[in-house]
MARLOLO-580535 format. One line per 10 residues: for each residue x, y, z of N, C-alpha, C. Coordinates in steps of 0.05 Angstrom, whole numbers, plus 5000, padded with zeros to 4 digits. Layout:
<nodes>
X:Y:Z:X:Y:Z:X:Y:Z ~ ...
</nodes>
This chain:
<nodes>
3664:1652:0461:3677:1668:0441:3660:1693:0435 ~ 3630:1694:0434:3621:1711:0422:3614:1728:0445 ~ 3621:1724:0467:3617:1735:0493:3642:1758:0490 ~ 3668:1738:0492:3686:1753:0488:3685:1784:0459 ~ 3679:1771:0442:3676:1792:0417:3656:1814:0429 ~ 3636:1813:0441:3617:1827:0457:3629:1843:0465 ~ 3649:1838:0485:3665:1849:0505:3682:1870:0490 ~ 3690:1859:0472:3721:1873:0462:3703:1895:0442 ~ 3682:1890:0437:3661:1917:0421:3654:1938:0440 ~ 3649:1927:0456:3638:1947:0487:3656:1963:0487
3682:1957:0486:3708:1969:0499:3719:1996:0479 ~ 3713:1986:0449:3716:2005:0432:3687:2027:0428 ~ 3668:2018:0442:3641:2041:0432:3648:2056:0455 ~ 3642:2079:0439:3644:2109:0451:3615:2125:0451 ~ 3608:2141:0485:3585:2141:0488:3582:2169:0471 ~ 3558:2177:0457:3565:2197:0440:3570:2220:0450 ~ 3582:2255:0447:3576:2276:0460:3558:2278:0452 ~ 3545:2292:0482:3523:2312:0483:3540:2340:0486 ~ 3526:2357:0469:3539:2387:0471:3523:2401:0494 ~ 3548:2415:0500:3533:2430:0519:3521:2451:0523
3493:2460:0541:3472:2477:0530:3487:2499:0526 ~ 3458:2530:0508:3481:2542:0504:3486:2567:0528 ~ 3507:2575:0529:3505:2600:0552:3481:2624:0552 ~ 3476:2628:0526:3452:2651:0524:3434:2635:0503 ~ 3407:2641:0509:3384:2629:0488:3365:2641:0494 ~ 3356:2654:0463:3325:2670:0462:3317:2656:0445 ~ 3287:2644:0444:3269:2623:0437:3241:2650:0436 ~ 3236:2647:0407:3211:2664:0394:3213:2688:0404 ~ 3234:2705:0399:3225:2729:0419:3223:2742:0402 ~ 3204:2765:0407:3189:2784:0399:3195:2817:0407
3199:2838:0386:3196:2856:0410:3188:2882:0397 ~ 3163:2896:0401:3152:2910:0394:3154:2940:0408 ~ 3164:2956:0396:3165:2990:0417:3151:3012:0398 ~ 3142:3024:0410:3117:3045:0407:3097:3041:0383 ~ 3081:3016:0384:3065:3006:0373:3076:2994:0345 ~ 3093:2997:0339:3119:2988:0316:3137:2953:0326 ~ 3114:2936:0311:3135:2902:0309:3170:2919:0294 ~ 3182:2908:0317:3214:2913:0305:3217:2881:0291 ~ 3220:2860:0310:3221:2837:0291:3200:2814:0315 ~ 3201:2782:0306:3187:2766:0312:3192:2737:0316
3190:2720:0328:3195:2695:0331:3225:2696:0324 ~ 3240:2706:0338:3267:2708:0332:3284:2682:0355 ~ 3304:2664:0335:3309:2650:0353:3342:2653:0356 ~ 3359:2647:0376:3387:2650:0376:3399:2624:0398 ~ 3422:2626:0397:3440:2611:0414:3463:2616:0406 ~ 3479:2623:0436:3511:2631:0446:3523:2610:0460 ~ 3543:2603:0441:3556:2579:0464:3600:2590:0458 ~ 3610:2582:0476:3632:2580:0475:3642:2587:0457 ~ 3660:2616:0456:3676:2623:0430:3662:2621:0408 ~ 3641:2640:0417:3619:2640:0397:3619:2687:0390
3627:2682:0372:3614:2720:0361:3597:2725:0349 ~ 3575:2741:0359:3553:2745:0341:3550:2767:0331 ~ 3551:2782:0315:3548:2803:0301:3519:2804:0290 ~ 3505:2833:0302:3477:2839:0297:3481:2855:0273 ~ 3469:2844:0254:3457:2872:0223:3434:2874:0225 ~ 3428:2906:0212:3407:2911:0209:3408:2945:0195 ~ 3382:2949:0179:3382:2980:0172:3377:2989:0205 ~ 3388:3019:0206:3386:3032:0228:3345:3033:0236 ~ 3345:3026:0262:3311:3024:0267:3298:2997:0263 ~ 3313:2975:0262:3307:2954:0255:3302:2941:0284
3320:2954:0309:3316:2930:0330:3345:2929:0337 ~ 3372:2923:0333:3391:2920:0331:3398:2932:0369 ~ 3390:2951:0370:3403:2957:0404:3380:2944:0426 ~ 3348:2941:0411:3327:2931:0437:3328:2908:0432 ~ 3344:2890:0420:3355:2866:0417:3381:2856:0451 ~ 3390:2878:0439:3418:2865:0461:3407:2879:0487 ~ 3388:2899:0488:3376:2898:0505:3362:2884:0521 ~ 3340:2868:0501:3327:2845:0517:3349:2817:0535 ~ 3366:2815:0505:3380:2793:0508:3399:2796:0544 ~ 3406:2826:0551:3408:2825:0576:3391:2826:0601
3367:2828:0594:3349:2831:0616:3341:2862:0624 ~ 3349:2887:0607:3345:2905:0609:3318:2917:0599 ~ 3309:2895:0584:3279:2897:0572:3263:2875:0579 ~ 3243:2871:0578:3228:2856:0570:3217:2844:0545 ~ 3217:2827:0529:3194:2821:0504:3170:2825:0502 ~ 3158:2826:0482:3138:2831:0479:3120:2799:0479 ~ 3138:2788:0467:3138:2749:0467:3162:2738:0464 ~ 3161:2715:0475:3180:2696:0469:3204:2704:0508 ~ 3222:2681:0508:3233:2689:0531:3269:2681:0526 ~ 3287:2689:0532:3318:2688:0542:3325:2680:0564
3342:2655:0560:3358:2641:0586:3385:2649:0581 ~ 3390:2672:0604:3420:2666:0610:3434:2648:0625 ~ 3449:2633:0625:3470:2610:0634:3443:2596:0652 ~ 3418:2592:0632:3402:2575:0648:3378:2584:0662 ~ 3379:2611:0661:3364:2621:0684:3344:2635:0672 ~ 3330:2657:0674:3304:2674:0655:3340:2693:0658 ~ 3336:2717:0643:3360:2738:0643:3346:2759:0659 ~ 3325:2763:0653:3308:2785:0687:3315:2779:0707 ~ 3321:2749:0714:3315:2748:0742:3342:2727:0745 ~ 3354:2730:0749:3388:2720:0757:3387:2721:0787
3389:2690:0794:3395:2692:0823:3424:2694:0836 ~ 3436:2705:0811:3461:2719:0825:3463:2750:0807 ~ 3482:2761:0826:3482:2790:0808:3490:2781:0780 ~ 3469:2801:0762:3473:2792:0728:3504:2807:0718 ~ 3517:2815:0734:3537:2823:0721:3559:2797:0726 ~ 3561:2783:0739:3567:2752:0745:3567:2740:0710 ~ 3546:2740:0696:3543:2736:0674:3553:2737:0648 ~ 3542:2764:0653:3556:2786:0621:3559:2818:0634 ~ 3579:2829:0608:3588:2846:0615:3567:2869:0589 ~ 3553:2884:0591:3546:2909:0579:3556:2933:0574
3566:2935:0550:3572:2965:0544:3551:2968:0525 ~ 3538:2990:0526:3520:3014:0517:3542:3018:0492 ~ 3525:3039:0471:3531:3064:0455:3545:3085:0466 ~ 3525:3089:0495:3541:3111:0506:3564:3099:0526 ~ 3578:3117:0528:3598:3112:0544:3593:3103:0581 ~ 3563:3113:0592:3559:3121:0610:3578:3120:0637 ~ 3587:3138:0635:3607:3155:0659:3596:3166:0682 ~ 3609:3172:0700:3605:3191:0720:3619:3218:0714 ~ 3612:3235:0700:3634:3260:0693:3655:3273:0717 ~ 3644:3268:0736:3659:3284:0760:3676:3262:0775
3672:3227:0759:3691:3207:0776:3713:3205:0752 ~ 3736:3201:0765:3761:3195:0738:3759:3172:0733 ~ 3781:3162:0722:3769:3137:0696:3783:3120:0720 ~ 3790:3122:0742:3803:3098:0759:3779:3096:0773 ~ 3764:3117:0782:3738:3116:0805:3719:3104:0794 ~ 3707:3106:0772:3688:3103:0749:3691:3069:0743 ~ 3720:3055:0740:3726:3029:0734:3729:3019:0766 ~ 3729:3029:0785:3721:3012:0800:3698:3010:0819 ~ 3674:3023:0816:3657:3012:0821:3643:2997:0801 ~ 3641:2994:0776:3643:2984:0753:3653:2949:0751
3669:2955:0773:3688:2927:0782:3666:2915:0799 ~ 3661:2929:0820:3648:2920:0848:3622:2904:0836 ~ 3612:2921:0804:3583:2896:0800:3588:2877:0793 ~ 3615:2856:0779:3619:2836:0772:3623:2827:0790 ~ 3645:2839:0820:3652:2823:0839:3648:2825:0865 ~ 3611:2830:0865:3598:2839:0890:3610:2829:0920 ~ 3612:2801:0924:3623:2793:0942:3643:2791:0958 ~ 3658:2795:0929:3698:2802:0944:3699:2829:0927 ~ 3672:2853:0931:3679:2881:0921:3702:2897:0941 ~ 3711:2891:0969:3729:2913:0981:3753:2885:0987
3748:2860:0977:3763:2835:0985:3807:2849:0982 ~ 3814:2865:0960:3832:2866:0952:3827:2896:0936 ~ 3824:2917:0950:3832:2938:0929:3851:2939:0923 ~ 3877:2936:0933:3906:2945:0915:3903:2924:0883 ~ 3899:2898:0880:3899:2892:0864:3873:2896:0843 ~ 3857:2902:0855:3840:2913:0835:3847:2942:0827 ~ 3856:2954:0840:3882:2979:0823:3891:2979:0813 ~ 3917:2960:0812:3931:2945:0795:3912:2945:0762 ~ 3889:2928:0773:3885:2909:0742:3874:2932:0731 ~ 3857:2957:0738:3853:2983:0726:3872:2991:0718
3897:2998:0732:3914:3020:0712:3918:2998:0697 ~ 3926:2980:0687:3940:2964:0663:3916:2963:0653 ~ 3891:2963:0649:3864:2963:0633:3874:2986:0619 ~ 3873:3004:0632:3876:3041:0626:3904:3043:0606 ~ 3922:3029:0612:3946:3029:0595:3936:3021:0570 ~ 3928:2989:0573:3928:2970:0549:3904:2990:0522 ~ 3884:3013:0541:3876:3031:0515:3881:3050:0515 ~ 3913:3061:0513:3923:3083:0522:3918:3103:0526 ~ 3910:3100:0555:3902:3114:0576:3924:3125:0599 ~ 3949:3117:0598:3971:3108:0623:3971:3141:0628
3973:3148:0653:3971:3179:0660:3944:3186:0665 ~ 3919:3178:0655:3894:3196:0655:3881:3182:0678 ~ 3885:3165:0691:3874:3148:0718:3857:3173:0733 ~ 3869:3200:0746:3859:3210:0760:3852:3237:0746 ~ 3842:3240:0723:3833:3265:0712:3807:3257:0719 ~ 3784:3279:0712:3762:3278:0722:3751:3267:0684 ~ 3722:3248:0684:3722:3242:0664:3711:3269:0636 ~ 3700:3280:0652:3691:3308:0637:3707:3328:0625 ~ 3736:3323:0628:3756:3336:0612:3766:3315:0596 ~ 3756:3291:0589:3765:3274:0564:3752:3278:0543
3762:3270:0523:3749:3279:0485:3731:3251:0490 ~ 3714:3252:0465:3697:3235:0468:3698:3200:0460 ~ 3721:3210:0451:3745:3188:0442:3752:3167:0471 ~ 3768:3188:0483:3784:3174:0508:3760:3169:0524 ~ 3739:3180:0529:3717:3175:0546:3703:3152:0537 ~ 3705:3140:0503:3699:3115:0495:3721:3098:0507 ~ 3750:3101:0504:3769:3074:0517:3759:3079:0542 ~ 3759:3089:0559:3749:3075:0581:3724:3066:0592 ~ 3702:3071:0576:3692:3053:0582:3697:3024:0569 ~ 3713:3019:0546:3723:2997:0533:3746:2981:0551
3755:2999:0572:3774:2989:0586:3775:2968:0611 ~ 3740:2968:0598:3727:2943:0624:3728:2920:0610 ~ 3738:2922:0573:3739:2889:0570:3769:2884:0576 ~ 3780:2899:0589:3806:2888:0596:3809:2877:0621 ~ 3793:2880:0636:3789:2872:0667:3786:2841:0670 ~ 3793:2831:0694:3776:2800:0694:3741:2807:0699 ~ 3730:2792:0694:3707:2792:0688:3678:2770:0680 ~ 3663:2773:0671:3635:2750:0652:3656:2737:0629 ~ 3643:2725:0618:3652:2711:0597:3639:2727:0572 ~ 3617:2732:0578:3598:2741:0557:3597:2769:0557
3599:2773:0543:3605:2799:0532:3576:2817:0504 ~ 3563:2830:0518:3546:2840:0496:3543:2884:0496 ~ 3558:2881:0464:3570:2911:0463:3557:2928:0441 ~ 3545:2954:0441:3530:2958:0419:3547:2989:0406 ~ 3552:2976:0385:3574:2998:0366:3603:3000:0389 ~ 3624:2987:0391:3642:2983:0408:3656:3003:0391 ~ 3664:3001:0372:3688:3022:0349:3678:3044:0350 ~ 3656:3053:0364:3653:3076:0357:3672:3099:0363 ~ 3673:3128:0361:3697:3150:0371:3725:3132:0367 ~ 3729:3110:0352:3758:3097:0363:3770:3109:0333
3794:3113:0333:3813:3119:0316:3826:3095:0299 ~ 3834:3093:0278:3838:3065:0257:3872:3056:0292 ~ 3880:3063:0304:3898:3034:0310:3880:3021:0336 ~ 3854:3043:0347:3842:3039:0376:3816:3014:0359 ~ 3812:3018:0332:3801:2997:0319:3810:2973:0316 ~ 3837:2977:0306:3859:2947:0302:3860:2939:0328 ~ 3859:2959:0349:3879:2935:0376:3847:2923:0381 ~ 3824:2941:0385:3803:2922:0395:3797:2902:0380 ~ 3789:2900:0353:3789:2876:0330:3803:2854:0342 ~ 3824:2859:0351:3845:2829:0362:3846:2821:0385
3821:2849:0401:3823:2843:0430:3791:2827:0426 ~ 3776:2830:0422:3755:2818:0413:3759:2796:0409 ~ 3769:2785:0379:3771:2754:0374:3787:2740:0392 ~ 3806:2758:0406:3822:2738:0428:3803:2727:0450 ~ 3789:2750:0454:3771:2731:0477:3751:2715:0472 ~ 3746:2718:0444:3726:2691:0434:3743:2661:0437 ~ 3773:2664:0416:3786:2638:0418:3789:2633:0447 ~ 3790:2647:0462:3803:2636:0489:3773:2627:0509 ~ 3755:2621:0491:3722:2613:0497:3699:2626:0512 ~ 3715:2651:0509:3687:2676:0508:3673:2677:0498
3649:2691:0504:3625:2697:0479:3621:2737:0484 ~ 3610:2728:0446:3605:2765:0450:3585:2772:0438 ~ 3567:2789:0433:3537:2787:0416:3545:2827:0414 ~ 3551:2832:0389:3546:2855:0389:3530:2867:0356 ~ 3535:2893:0366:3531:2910:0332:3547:2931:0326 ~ 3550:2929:0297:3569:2950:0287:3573:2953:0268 ~ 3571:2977:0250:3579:2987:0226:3600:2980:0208 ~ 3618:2972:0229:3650:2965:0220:3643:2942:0211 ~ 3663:2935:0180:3664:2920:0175:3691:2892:0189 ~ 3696:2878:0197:3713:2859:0215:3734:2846:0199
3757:2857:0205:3786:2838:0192:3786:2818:0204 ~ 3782:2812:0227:3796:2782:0243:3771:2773:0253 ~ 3764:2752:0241:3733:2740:0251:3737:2709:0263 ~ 3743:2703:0291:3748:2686:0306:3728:2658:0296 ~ 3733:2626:0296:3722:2609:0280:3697:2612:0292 ~ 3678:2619:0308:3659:2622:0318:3639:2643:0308 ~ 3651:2655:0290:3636:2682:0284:3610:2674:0263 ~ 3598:2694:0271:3570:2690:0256:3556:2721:0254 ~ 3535:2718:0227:3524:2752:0227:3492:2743:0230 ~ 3478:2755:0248:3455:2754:0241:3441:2773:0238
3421:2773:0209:3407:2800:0199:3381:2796:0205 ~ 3381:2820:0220:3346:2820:0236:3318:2827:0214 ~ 3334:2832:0196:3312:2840:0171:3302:2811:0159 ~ 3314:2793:0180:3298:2761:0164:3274:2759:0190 ~ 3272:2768:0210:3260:2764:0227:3235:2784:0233 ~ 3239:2808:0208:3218:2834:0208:3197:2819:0202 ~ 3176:2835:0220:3148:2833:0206:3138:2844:0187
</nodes>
């Protein structure tokens, strides 16, 4: 009998979850630029439908932050694992990863916003970069639409306002792509509806189990259940 009762307990215990690691993790990092501690022992983790919003007074760290966190810097201490790996040294192309937008727009002025989005394409999808151009055409002009762009595909980028030269480079979170997403002042040059549509383009790709680590001025109407702020002025020295 008590063999049996054994049995029929076994059958109802459930083995616990383990969660799973997180996609991005910086552990003590540090980062010091022109002899100035920005902040210190700073710790983080990005997992699944996770948004992180960076605060800070301007000069605090806030851009050599998402800098490090892509591998575009180094620390001064402490180290960052992207999906496991150091984020310097990705033994696959790091755009496989996450996707980077800058402050600046960085363009090619003399390539149009279709030439410009697709080599742009080619670093996420090194391997199958010439696999299918018509459909990677395709998924550009409807990028280029969805931030109304439809018509400007083949202007040169140096005759756009500084506005439209921000949607397209924003027109790469419309692409397939990383999961992770890290963007520094995304609203910027955007106009209150190029604000509303990104706001909803944003949290959509968090619910749909994206991650995104940015910074911005703007204050956020639609903050996806994952959202979080973190203020680097707890981390100043």
């Amino acid at each position: 009998m008590s063999v049996l009762v054994h049995f029929a307990t076994l059958q109802h215990w459930k083995r616990p979850m383990i969660p799973a690691p997180p996609f991005l993790q910086a552990t003590a990092l540090t980062c010091e630029r022109d002899g100035r501690m920005l902040f210190e022992n700073l710790d983080l983790q990005v997992r699944t439908g996770d948004m992180l919003q960076v605060s800070g007074p301007n000069g605090s760290g806030k851009t050599s932050l998402l800098r490090l966190l892509c591998g575009l810097m180094q620390p001064t201490a402490g180290h960052v694992l992207l999906n496991g790996q150091p984020a310097g040294r990705q033994p696959t192309a790091p755009g496989l990863n996450l996707l980077w937008v800058g402050h600046a727009s960085a363009l090619k002025d003399l390539l149009t916003p279709l030439e410009n989005l697709s080599w742009l394409c080619a670093l996420h999808h090194p391997a199958d970069a010439d696999a299918d151009a018509d459909a990677d055409a395709d998924a550009i002009f409807n990028a280029l639409d969805a931030v109304g762009l439809a018509g400007f595909e083949d202007v040169p980028c140096h005759t756009l306002s500084a506005g439209q030269q921000r949607r397209v480079a924003l027109a790469r979170l419309y692409l397939p792509g990383p999961p992770l997403w890290l963007l520094d002042e995304p609203f910027t040059a955007l106009d209150r509806q190029g604000i509303a549509q990104l706001e909803n383009h944003l949290a959509g790709h968090c619910e749909k189990g994206g991650m995104i680590v940015m910074t911005t001025h703007h204050t956020l109407s639609r903050l996806p259940a994952g959202y979080r702020d973190i203020d680097l002025g707890q981390w100043s020295a």
